[in-house]
C-alpha angles and dihedrals in degrees: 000000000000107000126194089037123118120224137212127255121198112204110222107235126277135204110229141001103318125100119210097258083062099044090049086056101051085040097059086043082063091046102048086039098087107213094012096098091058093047091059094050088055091046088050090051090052101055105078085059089045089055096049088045085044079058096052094042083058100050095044084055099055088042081056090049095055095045091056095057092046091057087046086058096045077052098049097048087045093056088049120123082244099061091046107126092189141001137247099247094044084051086047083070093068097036088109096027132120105166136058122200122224096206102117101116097218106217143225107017097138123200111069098342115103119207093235150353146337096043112206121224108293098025135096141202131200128215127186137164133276117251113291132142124282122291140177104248095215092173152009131226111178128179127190117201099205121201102263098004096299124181104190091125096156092067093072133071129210119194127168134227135197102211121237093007098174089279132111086232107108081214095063136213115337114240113207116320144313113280141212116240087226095070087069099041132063114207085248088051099252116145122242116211111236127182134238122259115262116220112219094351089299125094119274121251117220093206127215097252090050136073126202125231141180133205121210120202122212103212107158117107091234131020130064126231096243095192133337130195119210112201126191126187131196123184097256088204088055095047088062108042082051099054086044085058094050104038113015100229126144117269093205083060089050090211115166 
């Protein structure tokens, strides 16, 4: 045997960028680590099911993606001038309003509905509002004006409708019950505040695309019902710190 000489070693080939001084040493880390090697075997198991759920994750994300650019473009169509239900300059007049008037005599219903006052024993009118943009009804006035200075306010209901209210009914869907006369009028003609229904136990929201009406029954055997004014109030601020919740716009702008 030839002493003094060197002698050639070969490396067996590696993948990567280790060379085998590097991976010795990692491999004697994993062998002085109790439990670690374990833990990498069951690493290396798991891989094969991380990279299916990687491919799911990716495709949920470019679902989401879609997703997101079809809503931009509902967005966008809904922002559109089009879509517009009222203009800034027709929100502009309520910007400072609180009350809405029931005094359009809504015509033509036939039956028992007359087409305007006074309305005779047996008969009933109904009144409604022009067009204008949703709002959140908080209270009810109401005032009868009874032939001769009648007081017989118990012989007159009084019951509410949101139009169209998603039924077949022309009148509509009916809003709380039918009411006395006499729950909004004192004998001595004082109004009584009453307040609106709630729905659900939540305030009812009167929408853009609706109106509300109300219809108001002559049932006394006598007098007629010369005039009535129907007032309803909504709290202005609210109507604005709510419109700023749902749809983040900006209340200086009073934008509804």
């Amino acid at each position: 045997m030839d002493s003094g000489k060197l002698v050639k070693i070969e490396q067996l080939p590696v993948q990567g960028t280790y060379d085998q001084e590097q991976i010795l040493a990692v491999l004697s880390r994993i062998a002085c680590t109790p439990g670690l090697l374990d833990r990498l075997i069951r690493c290396a198991d798991r891989m094969p099911e991380l990279e299916r759920q990687l491919g799911h994750f990716e495709d949920r994300c470019r679902s989401t993606v879609s997703r997101c650019e079809s809503l931009e473009l509902i967005a966008g169509a809904y922002l559109c001038p089009e879509q517009v239900s009222f203009s800034r300059r027709t929100r502009d007049e309520f910007s400072n309003r609180s009350q809405v008037k029931l005094h359009k005599v809504e015509q033509d219903f036939g039956g028992d509905f007359v087409n305007s006052f006074p309305v005779p024993p047996g008969k009933k009118i109904r009144l409604t509002h022009a067009p204008r943009p949703g709002y959140t009804p908080d209270h009810i006035r109401i005032d009868l004006n009874i032939a001769g200075g009648g007081n017989n306010y118990s012989d007159f209901t009084v019951q509410f409708y949101v139009v169209p209210g998603g039924v077949n009914s022309e009148l509509g869907l009916e809003i709380g019950n039918e009411y006395d006369g006499n729950l909004f009028l004192n004998k001595d003609g004082s109004q009584i505040k009453v307040n609106f229904p709630d729905y659900r136990g939540m305030p009812l929201d009167i929408g853009t695309m609706e109106r509300l009406a109300v219809v108001i029954s002559n049932n006394g055997p006598a007098n007629n019902l010369d005039s009535a004014h129907v007032n309803i109030f909504y709290d202005n601020n609210r109507f604005y710190e709510l419109c700023k919740e749902r749809c983040g716009c900006d209340l200086k702008r009073g934008a509804v």
